[in-house]
C-alpha positions, -999 to +999 in steps of 0.1 A: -689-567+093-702-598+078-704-619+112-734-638+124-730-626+159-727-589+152-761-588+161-767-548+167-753-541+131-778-526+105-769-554+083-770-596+078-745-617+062-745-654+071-713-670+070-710-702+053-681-723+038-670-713+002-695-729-021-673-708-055-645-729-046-648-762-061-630-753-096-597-768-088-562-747-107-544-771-129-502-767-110-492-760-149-512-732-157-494-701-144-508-679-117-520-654-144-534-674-164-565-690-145-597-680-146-612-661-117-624-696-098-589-710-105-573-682-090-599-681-056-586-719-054-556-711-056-556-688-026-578-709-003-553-736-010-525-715+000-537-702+028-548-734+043-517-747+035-500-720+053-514-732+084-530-698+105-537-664+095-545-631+117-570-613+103-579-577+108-616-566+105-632-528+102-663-521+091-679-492+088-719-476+079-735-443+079-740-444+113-710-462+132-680-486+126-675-518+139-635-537+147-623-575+148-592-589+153-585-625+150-561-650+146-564-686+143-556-723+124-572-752+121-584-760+158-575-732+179-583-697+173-588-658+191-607-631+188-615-597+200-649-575+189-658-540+196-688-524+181-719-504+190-707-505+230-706-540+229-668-555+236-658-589+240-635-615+235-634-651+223-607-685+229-616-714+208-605-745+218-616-780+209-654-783+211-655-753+234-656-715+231-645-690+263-664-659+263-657-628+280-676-593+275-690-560+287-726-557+300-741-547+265-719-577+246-732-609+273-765-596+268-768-589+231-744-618+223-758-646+249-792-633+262-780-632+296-777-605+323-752-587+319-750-571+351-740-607+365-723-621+338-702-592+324-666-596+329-667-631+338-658-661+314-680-680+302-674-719+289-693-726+261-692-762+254-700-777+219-736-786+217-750-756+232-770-732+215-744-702+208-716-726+199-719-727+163-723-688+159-693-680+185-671-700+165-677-688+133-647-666+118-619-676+139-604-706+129-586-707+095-614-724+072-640-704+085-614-673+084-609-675+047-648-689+039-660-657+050-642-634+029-640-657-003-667-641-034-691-664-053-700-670-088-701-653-110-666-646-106-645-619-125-610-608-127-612-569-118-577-560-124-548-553-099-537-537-067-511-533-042-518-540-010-484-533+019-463-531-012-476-566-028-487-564-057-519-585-060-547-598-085-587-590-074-613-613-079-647-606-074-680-621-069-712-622-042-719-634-013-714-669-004-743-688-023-774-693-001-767-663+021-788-637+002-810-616+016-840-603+000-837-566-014-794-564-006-770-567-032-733-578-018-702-575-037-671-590-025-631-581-041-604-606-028-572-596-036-547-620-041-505-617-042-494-619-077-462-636-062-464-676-050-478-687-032-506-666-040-520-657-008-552-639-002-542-604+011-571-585+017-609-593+017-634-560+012-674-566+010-699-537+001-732-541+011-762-525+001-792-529+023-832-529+014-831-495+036-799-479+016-778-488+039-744-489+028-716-513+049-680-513+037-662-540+053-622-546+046-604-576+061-567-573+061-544-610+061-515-615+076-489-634+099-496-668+077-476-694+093-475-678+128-480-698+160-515-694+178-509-692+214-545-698+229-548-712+267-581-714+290-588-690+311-587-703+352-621-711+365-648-700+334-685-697+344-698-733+329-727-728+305-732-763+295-732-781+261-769-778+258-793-745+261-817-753+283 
């Protein structure tokens, strides 16, 4: 699963903003026929335009499987992990981040003891240390950032995906996320039908160790309310690591 703080899994993939996405789709060329860069545009504009999106995470490696689940828009997001014994949960909203996780996730995910701090939420104010990599993949840019392929960019044919029948297009990892010896290749498939929304996301990873990590990201509920509140008296942990 291609999320900075997964840190137990046997892989790395940084997520960044789409970089692959700056071609912009002319409104009177049809769907089908844009290039590859038109058609990503197409769907990131879409889906932002839609407002939210759930998005349903699995990934999976030789030796274990990993799950997210999150659902967010532009300022106010969710999310639930569970992978490698770690489980935890996230609520975003503005400039702060609420976490809540077992013993294994507060100490792999925060550095802190878990045996004090599991169960417990935690506030995690903008500013602080862990911010930035808690936030990252629940709201709706960052959502669709992660899953969106970079140049080069191909058309790779068709697919149907819960009865849709949608376009792939298929490219790297985000630019300036490589790492040295892994080779990433990422298939978004996009409806056929307008809007054109992305429908599913899946990244194969090859490691410098053979390491093999399928990851498929499922869309859905575009347009949905996100119902996100904070939880009654969190464990402050400041805005600023110490």
């Amino acid at each position: 699963m291609h999320r900075r703080r997964l840190l137990a899994l046997p892989f790395t993939l940084a997520v960044l903003g789409c970089s692959s996405c700056g071609s912009t789709a002319s409104p009177t060329v049809p769907f089908a026929s844009q290039s590859a860069a038109q058609q990503l545009q197409t769907a990131r504009a879409a889906a932002m335009g839609a407002g939210s999106v759930r998005a349903q995470v699995r990934s999976t490696w030789s030796t274990g499987s990993a799950q997210q689940s999150s659902a967010g828009n532009r300022t106010i997001g969710h999310q639930h992990n569970a992978f490698d014994g770690s489980v935890f949960d996230l609520r975003v909203l503005p400039q702060v981040v609420y976490f809540r996780g077992n013993a294994a996730a507060t100490h792999t995910q925060l550095g802190l003891p878990g045996t004090f701090y599991a169960g417990h939420w935690l506030a995690i104010r903008q500013g602080h240390a862990h911010y930035a990599t808690l936030l990252a993949g629940i709201l709706l840019p960052s959502i669709l950032d992660e899953n969106l392929p970079s140049a080069p960019l191909t058309k790779a044919g068709g697919a149907t995906v819960a009865g849709q029948r949608c376009t792939l297009v298929q490219g790297g990892a985000p630019a300036g996320t490589a790492v040295a010896g892994t080779t990433t290749t990422i298939s978004l498939c996009i409806s056929v039908r307008a809007p054109h929304l992305p429908l599913k996301s899946t990244t194969i990873e090859t490691s410098a160790f053979g390491v093999v990590t399928s990851t498929v990201t499922t869309f859905t509920d575009y347009g949905a309310a996100v119902q996100v509140t904070a939880p009654p008296h969190p464990i402050e942990l400041g805005g600023a690591s110490a």
